[in-house]
C-alpha positions as CSV (number, residue, x, y, z in Angstrom):
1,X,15.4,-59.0,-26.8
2,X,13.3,-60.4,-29.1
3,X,8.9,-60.3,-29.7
4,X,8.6,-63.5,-27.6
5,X,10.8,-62.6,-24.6
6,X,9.0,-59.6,-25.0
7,X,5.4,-61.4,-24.0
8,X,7.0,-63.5,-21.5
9,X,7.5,-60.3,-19.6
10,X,4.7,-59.3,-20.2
11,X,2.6,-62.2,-19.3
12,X,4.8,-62.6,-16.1
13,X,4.3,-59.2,-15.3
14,X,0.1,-59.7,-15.5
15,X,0.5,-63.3,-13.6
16,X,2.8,-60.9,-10.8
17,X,0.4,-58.6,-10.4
18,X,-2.8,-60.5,-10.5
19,X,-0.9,-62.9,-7.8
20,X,-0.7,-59.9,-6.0
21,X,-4.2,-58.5,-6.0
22,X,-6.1,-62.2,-5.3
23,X,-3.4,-62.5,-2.4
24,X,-4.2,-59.0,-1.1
25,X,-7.4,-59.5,-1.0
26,X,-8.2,-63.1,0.7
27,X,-6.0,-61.9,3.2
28,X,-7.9,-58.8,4.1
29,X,-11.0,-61.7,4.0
30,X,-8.9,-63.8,5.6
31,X,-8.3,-61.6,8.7
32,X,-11.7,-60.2,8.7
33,X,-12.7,-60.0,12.2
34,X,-8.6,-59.5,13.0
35,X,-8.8,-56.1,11.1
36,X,-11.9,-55.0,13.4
37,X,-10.3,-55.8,16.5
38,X,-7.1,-53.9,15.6
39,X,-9.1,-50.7,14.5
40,X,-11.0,-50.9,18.0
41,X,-7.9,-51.4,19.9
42,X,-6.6,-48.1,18.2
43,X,-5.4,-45.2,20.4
44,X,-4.5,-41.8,20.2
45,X,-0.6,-42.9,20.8
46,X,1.8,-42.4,18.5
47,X,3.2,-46.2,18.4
48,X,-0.3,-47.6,18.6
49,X,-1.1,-46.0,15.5
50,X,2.1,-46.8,13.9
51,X,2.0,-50.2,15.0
52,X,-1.7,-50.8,13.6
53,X,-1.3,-49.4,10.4
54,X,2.2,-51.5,10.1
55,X,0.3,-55.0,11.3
56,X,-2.9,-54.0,8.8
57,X,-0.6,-53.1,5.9
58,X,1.6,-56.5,6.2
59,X,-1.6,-58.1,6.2
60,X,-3.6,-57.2,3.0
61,X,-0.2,-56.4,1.8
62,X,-0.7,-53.1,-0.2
63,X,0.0,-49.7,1.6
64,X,-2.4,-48.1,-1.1
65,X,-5.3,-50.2,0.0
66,X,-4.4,-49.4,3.9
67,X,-4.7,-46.0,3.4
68,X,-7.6,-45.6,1.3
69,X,-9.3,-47.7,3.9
70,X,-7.9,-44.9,6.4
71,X,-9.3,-42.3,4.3
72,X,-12.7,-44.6,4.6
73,X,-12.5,-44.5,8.1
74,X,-11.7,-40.9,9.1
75,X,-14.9,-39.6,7.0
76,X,-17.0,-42.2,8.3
77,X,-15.7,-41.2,11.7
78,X,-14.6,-44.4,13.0
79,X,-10.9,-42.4,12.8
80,X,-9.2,-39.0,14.0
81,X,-7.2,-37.5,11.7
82,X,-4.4,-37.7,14.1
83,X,-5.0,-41.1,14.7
84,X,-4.8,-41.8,10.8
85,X,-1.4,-40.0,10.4
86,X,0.0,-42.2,12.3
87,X,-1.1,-45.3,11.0
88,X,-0.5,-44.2,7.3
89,X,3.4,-43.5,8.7
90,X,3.0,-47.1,10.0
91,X,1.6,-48.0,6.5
92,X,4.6,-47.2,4.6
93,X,6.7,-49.5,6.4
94,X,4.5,-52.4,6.1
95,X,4.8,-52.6,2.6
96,X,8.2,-53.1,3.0
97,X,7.7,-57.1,3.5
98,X,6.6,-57.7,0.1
99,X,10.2,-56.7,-1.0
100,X,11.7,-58.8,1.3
101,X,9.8,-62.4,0.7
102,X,10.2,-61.4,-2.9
103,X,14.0,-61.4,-2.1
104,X,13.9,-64.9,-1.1
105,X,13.8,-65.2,-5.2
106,X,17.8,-64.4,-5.2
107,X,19.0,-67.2,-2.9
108,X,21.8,-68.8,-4.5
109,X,23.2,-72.0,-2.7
110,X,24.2,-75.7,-3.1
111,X,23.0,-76.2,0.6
112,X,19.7,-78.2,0.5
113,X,17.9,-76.3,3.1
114,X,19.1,-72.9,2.0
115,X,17.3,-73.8,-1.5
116,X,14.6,-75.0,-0.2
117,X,14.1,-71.2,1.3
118,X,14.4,-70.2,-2.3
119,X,10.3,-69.8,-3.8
120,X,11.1,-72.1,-6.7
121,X,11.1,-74.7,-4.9
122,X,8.5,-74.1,-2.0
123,X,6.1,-72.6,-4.2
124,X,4.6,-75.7,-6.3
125,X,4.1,-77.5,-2.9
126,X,1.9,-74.2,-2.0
127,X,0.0,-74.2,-5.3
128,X,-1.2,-77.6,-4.9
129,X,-1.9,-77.1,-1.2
130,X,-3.7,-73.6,-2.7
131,X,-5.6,-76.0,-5.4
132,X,-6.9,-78.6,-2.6
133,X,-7.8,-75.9,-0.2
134,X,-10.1,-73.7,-2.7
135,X,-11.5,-76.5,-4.7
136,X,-12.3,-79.2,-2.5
137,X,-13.0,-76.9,0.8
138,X,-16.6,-76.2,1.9
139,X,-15.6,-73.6,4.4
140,X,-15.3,-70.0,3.5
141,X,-11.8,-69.8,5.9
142,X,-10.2,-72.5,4.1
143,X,-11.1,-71.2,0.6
144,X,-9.6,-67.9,1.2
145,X,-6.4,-69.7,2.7
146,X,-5.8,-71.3,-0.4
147,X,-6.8,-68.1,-2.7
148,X,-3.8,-66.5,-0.3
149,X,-1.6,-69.5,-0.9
150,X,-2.5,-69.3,-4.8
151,X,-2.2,-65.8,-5.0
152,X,1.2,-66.1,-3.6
153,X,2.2,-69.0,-5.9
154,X,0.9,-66.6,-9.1
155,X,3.0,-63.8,-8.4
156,X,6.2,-65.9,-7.5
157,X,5.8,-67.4,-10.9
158,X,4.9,-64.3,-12.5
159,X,7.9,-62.9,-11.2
160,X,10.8,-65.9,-12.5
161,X,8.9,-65.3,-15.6
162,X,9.9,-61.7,-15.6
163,X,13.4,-62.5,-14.1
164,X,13.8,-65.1,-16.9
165,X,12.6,-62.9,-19.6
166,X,14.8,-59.6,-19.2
167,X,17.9,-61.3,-17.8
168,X,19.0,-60.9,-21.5
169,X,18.6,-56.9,-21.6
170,X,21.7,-57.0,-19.4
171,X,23.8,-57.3,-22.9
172,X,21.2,-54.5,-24.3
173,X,23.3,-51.1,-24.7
174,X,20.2,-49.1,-24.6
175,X,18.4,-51.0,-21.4
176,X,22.1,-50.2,-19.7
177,X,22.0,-46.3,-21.4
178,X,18.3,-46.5,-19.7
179,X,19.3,-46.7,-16.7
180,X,22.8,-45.0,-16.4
181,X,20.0,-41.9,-17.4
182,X,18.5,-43.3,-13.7
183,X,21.8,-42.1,-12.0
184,X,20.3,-38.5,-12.3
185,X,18.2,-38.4,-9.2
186,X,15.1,-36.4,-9.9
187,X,15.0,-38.4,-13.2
188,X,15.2,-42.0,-10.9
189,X,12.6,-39.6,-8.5
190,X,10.2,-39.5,-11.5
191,X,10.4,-43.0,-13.2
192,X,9.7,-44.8,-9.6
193,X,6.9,-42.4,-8.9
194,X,5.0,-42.8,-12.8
195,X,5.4,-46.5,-12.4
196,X,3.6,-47.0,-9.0
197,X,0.9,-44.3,-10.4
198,X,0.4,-46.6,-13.2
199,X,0.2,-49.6,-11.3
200,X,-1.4,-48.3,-8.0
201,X,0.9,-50.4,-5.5
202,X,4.5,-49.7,-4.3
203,X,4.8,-53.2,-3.4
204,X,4.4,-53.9,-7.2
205,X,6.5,-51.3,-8.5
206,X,9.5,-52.7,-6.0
207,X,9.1,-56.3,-7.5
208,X,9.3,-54.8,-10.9
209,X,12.8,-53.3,-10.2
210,X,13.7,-56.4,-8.1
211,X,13.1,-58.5,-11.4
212,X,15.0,-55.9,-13.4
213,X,17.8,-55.4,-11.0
214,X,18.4,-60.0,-12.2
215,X,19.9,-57.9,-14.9
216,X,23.0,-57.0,-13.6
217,X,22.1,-53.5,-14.7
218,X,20.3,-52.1,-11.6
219,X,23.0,-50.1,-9.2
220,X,21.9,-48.7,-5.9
221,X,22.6,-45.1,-7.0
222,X,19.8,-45.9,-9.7
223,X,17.5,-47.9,-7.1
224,X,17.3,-45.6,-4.3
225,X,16.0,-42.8,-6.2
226,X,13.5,-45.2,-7.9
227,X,12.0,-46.5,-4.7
228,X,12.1,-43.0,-3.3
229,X,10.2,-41.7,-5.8
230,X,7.5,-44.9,-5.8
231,X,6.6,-43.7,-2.6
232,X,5.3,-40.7,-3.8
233,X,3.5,-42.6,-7.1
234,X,1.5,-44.5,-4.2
235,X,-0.3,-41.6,-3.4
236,X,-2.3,-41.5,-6.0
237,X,-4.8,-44.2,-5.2
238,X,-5.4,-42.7,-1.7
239,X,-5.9,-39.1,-3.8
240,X,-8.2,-40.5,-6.2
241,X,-10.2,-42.1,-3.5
242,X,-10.4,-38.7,-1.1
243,X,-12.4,-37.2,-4.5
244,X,-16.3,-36.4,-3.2
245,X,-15.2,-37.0,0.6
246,X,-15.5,-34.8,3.4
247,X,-12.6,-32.3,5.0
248,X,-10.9,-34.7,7.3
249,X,-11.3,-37.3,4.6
250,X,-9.4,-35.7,1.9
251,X,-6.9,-34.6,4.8
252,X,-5.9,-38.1,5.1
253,X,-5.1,-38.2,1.9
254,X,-3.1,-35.4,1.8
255,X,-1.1,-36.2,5.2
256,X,-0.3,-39.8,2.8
257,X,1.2,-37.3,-0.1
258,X,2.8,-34.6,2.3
259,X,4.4,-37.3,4.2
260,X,5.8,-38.9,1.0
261,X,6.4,-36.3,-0.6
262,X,8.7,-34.3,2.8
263,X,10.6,-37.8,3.3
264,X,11.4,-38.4,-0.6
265,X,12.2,-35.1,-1.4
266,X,14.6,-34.8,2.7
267,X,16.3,-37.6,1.9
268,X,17.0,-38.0,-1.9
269,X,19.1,-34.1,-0.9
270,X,21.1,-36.1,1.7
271,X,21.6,-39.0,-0.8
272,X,22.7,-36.0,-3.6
273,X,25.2,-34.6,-1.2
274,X,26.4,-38.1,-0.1
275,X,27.0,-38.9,-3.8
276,X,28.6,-35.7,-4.8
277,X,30.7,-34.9,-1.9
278,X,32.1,-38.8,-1.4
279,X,30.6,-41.0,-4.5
280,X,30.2,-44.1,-2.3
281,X,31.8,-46.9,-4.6
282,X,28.6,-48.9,-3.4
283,X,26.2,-46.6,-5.5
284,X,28.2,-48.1,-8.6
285,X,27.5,-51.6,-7.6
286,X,24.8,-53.8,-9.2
287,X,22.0,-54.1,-6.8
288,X,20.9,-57.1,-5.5
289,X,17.1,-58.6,-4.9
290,X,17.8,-58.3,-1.4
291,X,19.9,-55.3,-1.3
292,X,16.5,-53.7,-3.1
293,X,14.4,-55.3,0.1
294,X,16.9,-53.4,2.6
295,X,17.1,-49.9,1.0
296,X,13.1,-50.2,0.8
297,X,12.8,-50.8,4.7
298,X,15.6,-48.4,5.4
299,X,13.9,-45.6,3.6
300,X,10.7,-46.1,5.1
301,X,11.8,-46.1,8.3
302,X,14.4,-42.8,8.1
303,X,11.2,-41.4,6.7
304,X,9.3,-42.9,9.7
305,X,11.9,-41.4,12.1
306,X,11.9,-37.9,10.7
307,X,8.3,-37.0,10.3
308,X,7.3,-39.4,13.5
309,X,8.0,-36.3,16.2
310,X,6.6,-34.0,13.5
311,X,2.6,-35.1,13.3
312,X,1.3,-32.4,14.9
313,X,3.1,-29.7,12.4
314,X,1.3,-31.9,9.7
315,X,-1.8,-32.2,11.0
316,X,-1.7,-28.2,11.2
317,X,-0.4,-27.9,8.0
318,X,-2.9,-30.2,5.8
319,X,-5.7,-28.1,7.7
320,X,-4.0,-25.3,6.9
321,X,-4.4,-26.2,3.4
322,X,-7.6,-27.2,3.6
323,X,-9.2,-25.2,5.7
324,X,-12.2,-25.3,7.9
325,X,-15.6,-23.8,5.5
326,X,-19.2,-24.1,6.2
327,X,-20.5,-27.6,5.4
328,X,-23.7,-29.2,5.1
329,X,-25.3,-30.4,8.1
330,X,-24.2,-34.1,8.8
331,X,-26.4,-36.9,7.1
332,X,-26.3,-40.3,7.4
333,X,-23.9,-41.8,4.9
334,X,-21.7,-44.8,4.8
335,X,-18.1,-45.0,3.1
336,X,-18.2,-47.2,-0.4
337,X,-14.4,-47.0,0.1
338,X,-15.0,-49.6,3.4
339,X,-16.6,-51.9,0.9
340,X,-13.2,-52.9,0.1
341,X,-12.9,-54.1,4.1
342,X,-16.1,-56.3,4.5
343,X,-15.4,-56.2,8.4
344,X,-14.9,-52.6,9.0
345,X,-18.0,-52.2,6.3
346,X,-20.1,-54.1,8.8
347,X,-19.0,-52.3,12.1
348,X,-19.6,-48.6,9.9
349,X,-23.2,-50.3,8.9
350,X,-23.7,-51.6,12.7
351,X,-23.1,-48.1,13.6
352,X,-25.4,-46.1,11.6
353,X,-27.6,-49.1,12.4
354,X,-27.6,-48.1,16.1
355,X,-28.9,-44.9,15.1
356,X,-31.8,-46.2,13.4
357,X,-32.7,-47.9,16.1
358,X,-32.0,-45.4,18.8
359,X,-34.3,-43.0,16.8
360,X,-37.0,-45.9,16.0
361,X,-37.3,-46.2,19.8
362,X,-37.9,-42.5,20.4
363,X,-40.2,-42.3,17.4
364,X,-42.4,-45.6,19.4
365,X,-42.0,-43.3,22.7
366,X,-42.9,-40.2,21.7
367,X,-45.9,-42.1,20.2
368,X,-46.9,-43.5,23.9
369,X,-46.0,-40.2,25.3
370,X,-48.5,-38.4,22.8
371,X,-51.7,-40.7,23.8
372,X,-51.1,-38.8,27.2
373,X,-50.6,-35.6,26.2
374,X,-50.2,-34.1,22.4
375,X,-48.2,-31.5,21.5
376,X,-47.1,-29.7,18.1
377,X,-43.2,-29.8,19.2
378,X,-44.3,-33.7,20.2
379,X,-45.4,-34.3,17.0
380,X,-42.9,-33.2,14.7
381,X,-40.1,-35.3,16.8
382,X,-41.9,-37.8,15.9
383,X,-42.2,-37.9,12.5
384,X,-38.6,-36.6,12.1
385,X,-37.9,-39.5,13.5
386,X,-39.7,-42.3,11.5
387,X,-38.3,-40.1,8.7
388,X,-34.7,-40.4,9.8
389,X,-35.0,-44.2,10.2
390,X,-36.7,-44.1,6.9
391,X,-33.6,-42.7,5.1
392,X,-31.5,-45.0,7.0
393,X,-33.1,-48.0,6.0
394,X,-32.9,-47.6,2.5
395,X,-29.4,-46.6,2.8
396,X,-28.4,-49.7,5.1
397,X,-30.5,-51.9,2.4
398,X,-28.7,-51.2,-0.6
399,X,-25.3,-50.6,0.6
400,X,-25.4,-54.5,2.8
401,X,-27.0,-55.9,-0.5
402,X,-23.9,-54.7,-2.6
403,X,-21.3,-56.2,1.0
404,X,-23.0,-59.0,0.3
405,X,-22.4,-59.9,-3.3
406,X,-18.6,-59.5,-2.3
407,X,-16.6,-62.5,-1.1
408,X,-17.1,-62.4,2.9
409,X,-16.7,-64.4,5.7
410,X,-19.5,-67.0,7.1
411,X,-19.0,-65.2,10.5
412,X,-19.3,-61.7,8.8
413,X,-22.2,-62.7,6.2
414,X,-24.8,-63.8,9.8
415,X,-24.1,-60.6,10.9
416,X,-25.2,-58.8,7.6
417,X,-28.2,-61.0,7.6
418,X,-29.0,-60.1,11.0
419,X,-28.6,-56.7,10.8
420,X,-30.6,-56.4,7.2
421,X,-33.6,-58.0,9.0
422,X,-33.2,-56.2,12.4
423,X,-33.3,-52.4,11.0
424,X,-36.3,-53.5,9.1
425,X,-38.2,-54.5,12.1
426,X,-37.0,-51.3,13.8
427,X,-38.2,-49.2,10.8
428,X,-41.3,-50.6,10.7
429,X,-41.6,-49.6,14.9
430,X,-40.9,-46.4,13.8
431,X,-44.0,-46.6,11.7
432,X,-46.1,-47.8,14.9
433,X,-45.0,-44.8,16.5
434,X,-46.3,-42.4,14.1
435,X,-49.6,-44.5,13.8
436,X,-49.7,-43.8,17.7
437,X,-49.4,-40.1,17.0
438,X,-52.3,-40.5,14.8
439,X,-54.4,-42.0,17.1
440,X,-53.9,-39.3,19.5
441,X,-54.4,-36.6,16.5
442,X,-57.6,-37.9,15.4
443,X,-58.6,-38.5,19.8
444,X,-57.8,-34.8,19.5
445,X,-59.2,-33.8,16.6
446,X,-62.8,-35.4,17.1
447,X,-62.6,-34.6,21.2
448,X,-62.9,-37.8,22.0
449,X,-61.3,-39.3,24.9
450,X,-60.6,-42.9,26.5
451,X,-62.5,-43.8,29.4
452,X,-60.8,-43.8,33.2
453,X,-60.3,-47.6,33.0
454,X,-58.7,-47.5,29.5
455,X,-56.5,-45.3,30.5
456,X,-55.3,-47.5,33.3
457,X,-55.0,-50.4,30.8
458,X,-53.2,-48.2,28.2
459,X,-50.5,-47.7,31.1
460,X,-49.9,-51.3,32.1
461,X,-49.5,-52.5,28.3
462,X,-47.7,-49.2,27.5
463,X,-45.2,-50.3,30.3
464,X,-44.6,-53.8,29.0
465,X,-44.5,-52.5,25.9
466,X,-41.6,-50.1,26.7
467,X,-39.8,-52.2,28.3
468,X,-39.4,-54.9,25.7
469,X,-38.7,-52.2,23.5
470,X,-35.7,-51.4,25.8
471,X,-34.4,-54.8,26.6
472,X,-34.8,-55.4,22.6
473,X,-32.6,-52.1,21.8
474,X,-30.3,-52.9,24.6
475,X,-29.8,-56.8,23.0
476,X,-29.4,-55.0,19.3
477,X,-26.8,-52.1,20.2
478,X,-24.5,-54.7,23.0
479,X,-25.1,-57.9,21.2
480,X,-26.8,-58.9,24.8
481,X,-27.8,-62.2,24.9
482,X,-29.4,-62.3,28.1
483,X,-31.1,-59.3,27.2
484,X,-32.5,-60.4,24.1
485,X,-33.4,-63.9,25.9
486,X,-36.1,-61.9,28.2
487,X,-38.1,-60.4,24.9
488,X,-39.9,-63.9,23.7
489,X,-41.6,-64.7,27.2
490,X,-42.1,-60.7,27.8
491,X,-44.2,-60.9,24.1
492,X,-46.0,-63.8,24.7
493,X,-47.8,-61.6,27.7
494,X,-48.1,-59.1,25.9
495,X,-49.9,-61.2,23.3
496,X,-52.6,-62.3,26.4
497,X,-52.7,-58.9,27.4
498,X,-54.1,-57.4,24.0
499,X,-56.6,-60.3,24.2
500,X,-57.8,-59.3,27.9
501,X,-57.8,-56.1,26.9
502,X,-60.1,-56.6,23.6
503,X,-62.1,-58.4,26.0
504,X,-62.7,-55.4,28.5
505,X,-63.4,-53.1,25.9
506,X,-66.4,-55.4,24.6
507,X,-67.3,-55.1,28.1
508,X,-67.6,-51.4,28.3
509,X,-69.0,-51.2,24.5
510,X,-72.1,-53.4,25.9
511,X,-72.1,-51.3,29.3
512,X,-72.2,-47.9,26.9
513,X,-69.1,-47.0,29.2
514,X,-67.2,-46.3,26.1
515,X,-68.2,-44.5,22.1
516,X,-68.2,-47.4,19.2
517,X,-65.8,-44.2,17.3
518,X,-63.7,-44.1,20.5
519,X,-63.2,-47.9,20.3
520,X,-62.0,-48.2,16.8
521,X,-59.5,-45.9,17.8
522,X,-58.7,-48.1,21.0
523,X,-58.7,-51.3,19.0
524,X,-55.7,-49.4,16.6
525,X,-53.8,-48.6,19.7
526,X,-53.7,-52.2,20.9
527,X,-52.9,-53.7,17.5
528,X,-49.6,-51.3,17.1
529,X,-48.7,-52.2,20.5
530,X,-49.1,-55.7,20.0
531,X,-47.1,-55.4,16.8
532,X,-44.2,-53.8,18.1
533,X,-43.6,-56.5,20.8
534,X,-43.7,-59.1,17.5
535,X,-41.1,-56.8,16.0
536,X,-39.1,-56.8,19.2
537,X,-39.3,-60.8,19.4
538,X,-37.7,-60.8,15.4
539,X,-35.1,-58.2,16.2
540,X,-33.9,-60.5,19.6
541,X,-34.4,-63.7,17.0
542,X,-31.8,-61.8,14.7
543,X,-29.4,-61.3,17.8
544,X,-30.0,-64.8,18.6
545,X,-29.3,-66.0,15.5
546,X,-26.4,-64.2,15.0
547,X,-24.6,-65.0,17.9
548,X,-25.1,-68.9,16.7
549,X,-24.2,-68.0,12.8
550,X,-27.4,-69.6,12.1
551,X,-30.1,-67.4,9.9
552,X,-33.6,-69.3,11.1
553,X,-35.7,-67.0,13.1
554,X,-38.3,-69.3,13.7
555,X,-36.2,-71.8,15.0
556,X,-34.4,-69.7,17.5
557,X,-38.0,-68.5,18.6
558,X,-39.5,-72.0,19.2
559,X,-36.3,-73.3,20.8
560,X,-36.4,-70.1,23.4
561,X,-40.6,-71.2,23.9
562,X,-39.9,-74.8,24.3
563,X,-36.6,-74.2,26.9
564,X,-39.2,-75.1,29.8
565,X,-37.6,-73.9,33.1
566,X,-36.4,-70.4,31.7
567,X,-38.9,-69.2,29.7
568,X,-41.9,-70.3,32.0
569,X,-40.1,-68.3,35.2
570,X,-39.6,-65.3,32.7
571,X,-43.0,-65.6,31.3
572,X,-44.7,-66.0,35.0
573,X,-42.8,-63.5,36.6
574,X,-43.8,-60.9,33.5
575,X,-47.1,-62.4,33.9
576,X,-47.4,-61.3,37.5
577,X,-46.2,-57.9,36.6
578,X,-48.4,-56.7,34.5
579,X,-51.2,-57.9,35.7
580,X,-54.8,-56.2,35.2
């Protein structure tokens, strides 16, 4: 083998495994909003798991990448860790279809439509397709369709150019001495498992051997213990990523290894006893491209099989392991490692988002409720909560800024929009809440007090002001629609409202019914009042607006004024019930 057969394998190794990685990845794009729906369709059952984490795998295509998003999703909590042990068992036989659409490689036939099945010949019509697709595309759908098809089309090529490059070493005594070494199990065990550590992807590692095994060279009793041990070199990406997680998180990871590590280790003894009690003539034979696809799936599922009744004796033993210890109280955090899954990012963002919003609204409550009767317990809530909603902002902020500079989906890129602009606005009503607080501290502190008929006032605006706080929270957390469509007619009156209530305090200023101090306090009270409603009408907008994929507030907001027989029933009937 000579230096330039050496770069051809080299350069078809780096076109195989970039193929790889661009196809992974617009496929997890690709299926976005598919991933989502399988993760909330996930049960505690044993074949629901196992079934999810097969589907998910087959998609994106890299069993490493499932289950680091599975350690993503178990310390974010979206995930049990019983649930995630069995979708990392599914996991490992997903990968398996790499192998076998790599296979297709070693069709040999004169038949017409038999070649055509072979990737040499389908795989220039998918690169052009690929080419049209991502360069001439406007949509984000069709772009990611052909970086899948291009993707594909790289690593097919990347792996004839390997093929073609060390079909020579088959004359090579030492390549042959290599792997006649191979033959000794543990050593086999240990080669597959520092190759996929290298590489970080079993699916890789198997295509490597397949374009070795075009050597003639490659028997099965020198493949099995190879793709046995790559099993247990694909931990290490889920490890690495468990590093700086919480318990359950780094569990995960350890249920990937422990399960790896029990089937490789169960059934490379069985394969040792086979081999030294019979020697199966078949373990002598040079193994195919297909024949590599087939003892790939087998494995996976004989380890599938074995540990599959077992889970609960690995749950117990990875928390036996690591054992339960006195942590930190919970803060709000979200998972870098779901940055990798822009759709499960979003639903980990929309949750913490709830939060925020959830505690906004009781920061805005606790605000009203204080006007009527302060306490220090009151108080504190209070600001604990504008604080909380505070920290979650700025962590919300930066961590969709970063989704966002990552390739996503037009569908998944509203919603971060949405969402940016909608915990602002509830961050900033958390704000209004505490300036309520205020109000009533400084009412306190100078003994001041409203008069009878502001009181009454503060309780009708207080009311309409509560409850387009609820039908805005409600429209936020559900994606409600309908809810969010009562909000704009519900501000409006609360917009007239202020302004009649202005009014009657001028009234009793000139009638001395009321202090000039006392009414600067009154006028702050109306003006945060009045400002939460606006907020309430931009977080519906952002609902709105993301229902329709379209990111113009203002729009959506005139439409809803200028949709005649709606609003004006909405805005009368609102009208009528708050009333002065």
């Amino acid at each position: 083998m000579d230096i330039f057969q050496v770069l051809s394998m080299l350069g078809g190794l780096s076109l195989f495994l970039f193929g790889m990685t661009v196809m992974g990845q617009a496929l997890e794009r690709r299926a976005g909003g598919g991933l989502r729906d399988i993760l909330g369709r996930l049960t505690t059952g044993k074949l629901a798991g196992l079934l999810t984490g097969l589907g998910v795998t087959a998609v994106i295509q890299s069993s490493s990448a499932a289950t680091v998003m599975v350690v993503g999703f178990v310390n974010s909590g979206l995930m049990t860790l019983r649930q995630a042990i069995h979708v990392i068992m599914g996991a490992n036989i997903g990968t398996t279809v790499t192998a076998w659409v790599l296979s297709l490689a070693g069709i040999e036939s004169g038949n017409v439509f038999v070649r055509l099945l072979k990737p040499s010949s389908f795989t220039p019509v998918l690169a052009v397709i690929g080419v049209i697709f991502y360069m001439f595309c406007r949509s984000v759908k069709k772009k990611d369709t052909g970086a899948v098809l291009l993707g594909f089309a790289t690593l097919m090529t990347g792996m004839e150019a390997m093929s073609a490059a060390v079909s020579g070493l088959g004359d090579v005594p030492e390549f042959r001495e290599m792997f006649l070494l191979f033959q000794n199990p543990l050593l086999g065990m240990l080669a597959g498992a520092l190759l996929t550590a290298v590489i970080q992807s079993s699916s890789a590692s198997v295509g490597i051997l397949q374009a070795l095994a075009a050597t003639g060279q490659v028997t099965y009793g020198a493949a099995l213990p190879i793709i046995m041990g790559q099993n247990i070199g694909t931990c290490v990406t889920a490890m690495l990523s468990a590093i700086g997680a919480g318990k359950n998180a780094r569990r995960a990871a350890l249920v990937h290894l422990s399960f790896n590590v029990i089937g490789a280790v169960a059934w490379l003894s069985v394969f040792w006893i086979i081999r030294a009690a019979f020697s199966p003539a078949v373990f002598s034979r040079p193994a195919s491209l297909l024949g590599i696809a087939l003892c790939h799936s087998v494995f996976n599922l004989l380890c599938t099989l074995l540990l599959l009744p077992m889970t609960g004796r690995l749950e117990r033993l990875v928390c036996r392991i690591i054992r339960e210890g006195r942590e930190a109280a919970p803060q709000p955090e979200l998972d870098e490692r779901l940055l990798a899954t822009p759709s499960i990012a979003l639903e980990s963002c929309k949750s913490l988002g709830g939060e925020l919003a959830q505690s906004a609204a009781g920061a805005l409550r606790g605000g009203l409720a204080s006007l009527r009767e302060l306490t220090p317990a009151l108080g504190k809530s209070v600001r604990e909560k504008e604080a909380f909603t505070d920290r979650c902002e700025d962590m919300l902020g930066t961590y969709l800024v970063r989704l966002s500079a990552s390739r996503v989906s037009a569908e998944d890129s509203a919603r971060a929009a949405g969402l940016l602009k909608a915990i602002g606005d509830f961050e900033r009503i958390a704000d209004h809440g505490v300036n309520l607080l205020e109000s009533a501290e400084e009412l306190c502190e100078k003994g001041l007090s409203l008069s009878s008929e502001a009181v009454r006032e503060l309780g009708v605006i207080a009311s309409a002001v509560q409850e387009i706080l609820g039908d805005a929270l409600r429209a936020f957390l559900e994606d409600d629609l309908q809810a969010a469509g009562r909000v704009e007619p519900l501000e409006q009156v609360i917009d007239g409202l202020k302004e009649k209530l202005r009014t009657s305090h001028i009234l009793r200023l000139q009638q001395g019914t009321c202090s000039i101090e006392g009414g600067f306090i009154w006028s702050d009270i109306l003006t945060n009042l009045e400002r939460v409603s606006d907020h309430c009408s931009n977080i519906a907008g952002c609902v709105i607006d993301t229902a329709n994929n379209n990111m113009n507030i203002h729009a959506s907001l005139r439409d809803a004024r200028n949709d005649g027989g709606s609003f004006q029933r909405q805005y009368l009937m609102y009208r009528e019930k708050y009333s002065l």
